[in-house]
C-alpha positions in Angstrom: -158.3 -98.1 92.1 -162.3 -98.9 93.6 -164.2 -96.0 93.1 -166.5 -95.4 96.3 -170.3 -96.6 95.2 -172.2 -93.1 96.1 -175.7 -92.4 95.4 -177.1 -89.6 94.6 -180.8 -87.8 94.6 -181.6 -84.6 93.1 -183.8 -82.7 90.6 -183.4 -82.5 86.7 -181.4 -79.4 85.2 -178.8 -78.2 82.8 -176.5 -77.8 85.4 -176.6 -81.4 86.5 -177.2 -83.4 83.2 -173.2 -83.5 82.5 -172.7 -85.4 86.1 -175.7 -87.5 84.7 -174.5 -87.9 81.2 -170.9 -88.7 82.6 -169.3 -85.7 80.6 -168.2 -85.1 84.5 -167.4 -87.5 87.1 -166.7 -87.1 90.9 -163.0 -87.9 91.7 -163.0 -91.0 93.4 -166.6 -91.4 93.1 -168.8 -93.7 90.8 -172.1 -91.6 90.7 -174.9 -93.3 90.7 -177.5 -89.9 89.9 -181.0 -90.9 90.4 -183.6 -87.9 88.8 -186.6 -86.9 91.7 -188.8 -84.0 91.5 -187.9 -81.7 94.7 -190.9 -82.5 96.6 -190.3 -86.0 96.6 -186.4 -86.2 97.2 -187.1 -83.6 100.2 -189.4 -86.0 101.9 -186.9 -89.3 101.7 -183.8 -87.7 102.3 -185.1 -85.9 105.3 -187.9 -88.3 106.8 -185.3 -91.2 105.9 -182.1 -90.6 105.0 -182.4 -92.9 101.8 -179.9 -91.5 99.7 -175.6 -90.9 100.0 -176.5 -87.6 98.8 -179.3 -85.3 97.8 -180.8 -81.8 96.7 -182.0 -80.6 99.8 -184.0 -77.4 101.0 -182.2 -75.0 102.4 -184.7 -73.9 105.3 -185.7 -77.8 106.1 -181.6 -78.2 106.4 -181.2 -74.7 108.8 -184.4 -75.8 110.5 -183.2 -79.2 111.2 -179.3 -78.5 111.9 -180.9 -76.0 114.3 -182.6 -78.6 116.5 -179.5 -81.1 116.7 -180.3 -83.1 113.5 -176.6 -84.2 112.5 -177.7 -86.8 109.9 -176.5 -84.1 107.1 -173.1 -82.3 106.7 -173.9 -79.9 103.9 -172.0 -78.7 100.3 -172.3 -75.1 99.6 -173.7 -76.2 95.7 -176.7 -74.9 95.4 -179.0 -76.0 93.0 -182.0 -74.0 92.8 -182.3 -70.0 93.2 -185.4 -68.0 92.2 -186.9 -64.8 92.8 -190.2 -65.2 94.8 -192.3 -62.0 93.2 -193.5 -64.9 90.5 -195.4 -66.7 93.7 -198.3 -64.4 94.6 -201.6 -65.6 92.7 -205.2 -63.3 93.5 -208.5 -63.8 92.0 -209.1 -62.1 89.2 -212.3 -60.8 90.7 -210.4 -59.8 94.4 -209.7 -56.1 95.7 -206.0 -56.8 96.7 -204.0 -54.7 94.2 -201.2 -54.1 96.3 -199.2 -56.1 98.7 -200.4 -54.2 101.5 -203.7 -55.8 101.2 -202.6 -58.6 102.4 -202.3 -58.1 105.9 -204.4 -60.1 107.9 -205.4 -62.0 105.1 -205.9 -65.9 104.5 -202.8 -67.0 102.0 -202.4 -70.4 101.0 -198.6 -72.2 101.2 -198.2 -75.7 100.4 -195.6 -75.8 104.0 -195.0 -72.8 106.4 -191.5 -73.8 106.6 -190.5 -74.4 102.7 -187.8 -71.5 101.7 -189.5 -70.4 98.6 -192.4 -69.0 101.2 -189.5 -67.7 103.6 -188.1 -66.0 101.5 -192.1 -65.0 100.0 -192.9 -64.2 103.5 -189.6 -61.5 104.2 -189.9 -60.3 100.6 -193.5 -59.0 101.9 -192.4 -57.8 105.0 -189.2 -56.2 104.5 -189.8 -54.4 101.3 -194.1 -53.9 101.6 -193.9 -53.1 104.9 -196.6 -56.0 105.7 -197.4 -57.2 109.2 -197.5 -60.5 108.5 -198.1 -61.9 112.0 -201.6 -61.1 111.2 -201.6 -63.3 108.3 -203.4 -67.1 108.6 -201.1 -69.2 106.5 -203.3 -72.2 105.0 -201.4 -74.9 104.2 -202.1 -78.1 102.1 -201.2 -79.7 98.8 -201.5 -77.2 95.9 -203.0 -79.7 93.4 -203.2 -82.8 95.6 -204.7 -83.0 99.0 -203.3 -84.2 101.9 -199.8 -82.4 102.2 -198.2 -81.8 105.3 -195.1 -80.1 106.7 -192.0 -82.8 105.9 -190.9 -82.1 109.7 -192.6 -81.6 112.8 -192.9 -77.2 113.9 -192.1 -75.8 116.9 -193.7 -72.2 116.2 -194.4 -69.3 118.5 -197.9 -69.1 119.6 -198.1 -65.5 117.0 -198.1 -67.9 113.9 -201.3 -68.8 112.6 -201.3 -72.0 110.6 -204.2 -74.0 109.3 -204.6 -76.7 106.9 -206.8 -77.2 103.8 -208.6 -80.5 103.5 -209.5 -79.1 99.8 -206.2 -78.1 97.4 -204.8 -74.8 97.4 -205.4 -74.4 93.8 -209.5 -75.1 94.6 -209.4 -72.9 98.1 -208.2 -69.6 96.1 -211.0 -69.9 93.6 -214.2 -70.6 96.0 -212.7 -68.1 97.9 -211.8 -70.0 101.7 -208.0 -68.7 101.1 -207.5 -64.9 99.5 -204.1 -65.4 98.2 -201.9 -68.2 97.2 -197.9 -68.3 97.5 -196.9 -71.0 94.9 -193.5 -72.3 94.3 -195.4 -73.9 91.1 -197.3 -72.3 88.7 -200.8 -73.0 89.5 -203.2 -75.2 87.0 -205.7 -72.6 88.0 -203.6 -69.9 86.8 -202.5 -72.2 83.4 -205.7 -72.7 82.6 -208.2 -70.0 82.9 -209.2 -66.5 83.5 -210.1 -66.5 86.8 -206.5 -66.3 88.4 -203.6 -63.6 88.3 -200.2 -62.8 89.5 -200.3 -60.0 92.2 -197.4 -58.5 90.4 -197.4 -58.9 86.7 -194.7 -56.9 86.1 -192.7 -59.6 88.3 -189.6 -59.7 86.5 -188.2 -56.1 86.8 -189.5 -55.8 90.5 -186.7 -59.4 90.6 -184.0 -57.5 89.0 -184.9 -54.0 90.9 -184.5 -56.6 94.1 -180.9 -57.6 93.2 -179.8 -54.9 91.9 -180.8 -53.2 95.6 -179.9 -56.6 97.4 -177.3 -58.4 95.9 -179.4 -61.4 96.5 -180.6 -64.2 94.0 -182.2 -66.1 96.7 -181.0 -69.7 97.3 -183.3 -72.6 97.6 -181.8 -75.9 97.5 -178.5 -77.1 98.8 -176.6 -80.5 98.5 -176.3 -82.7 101.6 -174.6 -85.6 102.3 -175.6 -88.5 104.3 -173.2 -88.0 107.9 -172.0 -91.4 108.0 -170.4 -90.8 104.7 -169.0 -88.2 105.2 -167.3 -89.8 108.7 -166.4 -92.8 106.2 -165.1 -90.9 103.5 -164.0 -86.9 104.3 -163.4 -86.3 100.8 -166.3 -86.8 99.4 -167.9 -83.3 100.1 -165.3 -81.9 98.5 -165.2 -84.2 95.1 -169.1 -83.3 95.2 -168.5 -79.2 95.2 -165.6 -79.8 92.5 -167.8 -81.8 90.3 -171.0 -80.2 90.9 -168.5 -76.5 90.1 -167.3 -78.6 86.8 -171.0 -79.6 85.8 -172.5 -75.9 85.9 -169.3 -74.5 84.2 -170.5 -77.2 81.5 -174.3 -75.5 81.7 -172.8 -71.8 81.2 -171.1 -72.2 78.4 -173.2 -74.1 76.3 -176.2 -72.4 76.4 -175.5 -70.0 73.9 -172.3 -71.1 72.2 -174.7 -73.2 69.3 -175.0 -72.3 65.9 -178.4 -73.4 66.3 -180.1 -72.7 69.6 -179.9 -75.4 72.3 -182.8 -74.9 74.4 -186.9 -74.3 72.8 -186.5 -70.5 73.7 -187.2 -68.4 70.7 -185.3 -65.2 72.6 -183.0 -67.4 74.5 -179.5 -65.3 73.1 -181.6 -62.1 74.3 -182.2 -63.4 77.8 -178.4 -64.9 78.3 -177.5 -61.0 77.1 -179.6 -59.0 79.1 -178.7 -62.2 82.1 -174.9 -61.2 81.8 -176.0 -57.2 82.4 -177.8 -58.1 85.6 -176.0 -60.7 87.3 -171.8 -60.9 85.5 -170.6 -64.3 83.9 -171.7 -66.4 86.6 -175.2 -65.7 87.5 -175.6 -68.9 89.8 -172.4 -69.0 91.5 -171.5 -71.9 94.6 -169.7 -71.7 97.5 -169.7 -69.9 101.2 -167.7 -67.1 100.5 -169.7 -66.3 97.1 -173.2 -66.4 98.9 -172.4 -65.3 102.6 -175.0 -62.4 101.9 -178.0 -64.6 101.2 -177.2 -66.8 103.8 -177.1 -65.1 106.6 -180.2 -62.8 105.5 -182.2 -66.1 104.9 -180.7 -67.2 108.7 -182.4 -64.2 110.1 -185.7 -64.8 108.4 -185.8 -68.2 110.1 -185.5 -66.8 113.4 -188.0 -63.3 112.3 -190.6 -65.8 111.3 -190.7 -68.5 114.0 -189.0 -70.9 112.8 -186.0 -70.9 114.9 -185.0 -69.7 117.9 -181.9 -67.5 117.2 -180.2 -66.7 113.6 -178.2 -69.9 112.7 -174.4 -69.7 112.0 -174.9 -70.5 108.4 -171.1 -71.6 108.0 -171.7 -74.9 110.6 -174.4 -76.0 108.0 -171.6 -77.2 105.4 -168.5 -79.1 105.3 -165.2 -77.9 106.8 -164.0 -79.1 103.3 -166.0 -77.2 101.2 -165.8 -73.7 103.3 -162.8 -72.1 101.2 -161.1 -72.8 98.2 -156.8 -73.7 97.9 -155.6 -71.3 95.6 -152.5 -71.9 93.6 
């Protein structure tokens, strides 16, 4: 039988490579997975819809879905999560010691509306206490000038944007930004002693957060192009099976080697003390599985101007793909 022709644009990880490798294949689909660094597959997919299918962000998605943009039906795979405690950078040289400091502050953020600095932005204010209305969010490319928001903003008149003709990286270190909220490590925090994280000890605040929370915060999604999805129902689904299929792949190989897969010295510590955090699956898919993160994240859209009301985060996805049939 013809296999339907479906391209397909996302970002390059252990839990895609076997749908790239062809270890696992889409029913009914003959994948053709091309490799794009986030930034870059954002900006096609959602300025022109070049792709079948693609990584998306999760708050350009809500944002968009939001304002009657029904070029996307979405699959509940989500393929990046991260904590956001990593993301603060300070001068080494600056007073701020503590998060409260920030308030009313300059902070630097490649796009107001990116999830990684929603979720940044609610981490400060929900858990620091931080009025960040006060805050000037200065916006621009962190090591290339010139980058702007991949959709037009329709913000309340209490959010303070500007933008930075200089890069992000540059503004924190000659001192026109106090604070930067990277998704990226910084070069200027690679490469010399000028720069530091506000919170060094980042990773037990992150597991102190989900171990309070329940959250591991979500940052991509998959979309599908609409039209496909009209043409071809199924297709959402076949996507969330194989996408399931790939990760399961990613799981149980990482440490089942007799010599270790990945360039991590303490890589069978890290799955170890992973598996006492987070349980066997510590990136798991589907509504049901990540209703919690969703609909907190959908009430930091609306909190921070980005919205006007809290999204119904089940419309964003698939009727196909919102439950599983059980046997």
């Amino acid at each position: 039988m013809t296999r339907v022709p479906l391209t397909l644009a996302c970002g390059d990880y252990d839990r895609t490579w076997p749908l790239a490798d062809g270890r696992v294949r889409p029913e009914g689909i003959d994948l053709n997975l091309i490799t794009l660094e986030p930034e870059e597959c954002f900006w096609r997919m959602l300025g022109n819809a070049e792709f079948d299918a693609a990584e998306m962000s999760l708050s350009s998605y809500a944002i968009a879905h939001a304002r009657g943009d029904d070029r996307f039906v979405g699959v509940p795979v989500f393929l990046s999560r991260s904590f956001r405690h990593s993301t603060l950078y300070v001068r080494k040289d600056s007073d701020i010691t503590d998060a409260r400091d920030l308030a009313g502050k300059r902070i630097g953020v490649p796009e107001y509306q990116m999830t990684a600095a929603v979720w940044a932005r609610a981490l400060l204010h929900h858990d620091f206490d931080v009025d960040t209305t006060g805050i000037v969010w200065c916006t621009g490319g962190l090591e290339e000038p010139g980058r702007v928001e991949r959709q037009a903003l329709e913000l309340p008149d209490w959010v303070r944007i500007e933008h930075v003709g200089n890069t992000l990286s540059q503004a924190l270190l000659d001192g026109s930004i106090d604070a930067l909220m990277a998704p990226r490590v910084p070069s200027v925090f690679r490469s010399g002693d000028q720069v530091r994280r506000l919170w060094p000890d980042y990773a037990a605040r992150e597991v102190e957060y989900y171990t309070r929370t329940g959250i591991f915060p979500i940052m991509h999604m998959l979309v599908v192009r609409a039209d496909v999805d009209r043409a071809h129902p199924w297709v959402a689904r076949s996507l969330y099976k194989a996408f399931t299929e790939a990760k399961r792949f990613a799981l149980s190989g990482a440490a089942d080697k007799p010599a270790l897969r990945y360039t991590m010295p303490f890589l069978l510590d890290a799955l170890e003390r992973q598996q006492e955090v987070f349980g066997a699956d510590p990136w798991p898919y589907g509504l049901d599985a990540n209703r919690t993160a969703l609909d907190t994240f959908a009430g930091y859209l609306a909190e921070q101007g980005l919205v006007a009301a809290p999204p119904d985060m089940t419309e964003l996805f698939a009727p196909s793909t919102r439950a599983d049939s059980r046997i």
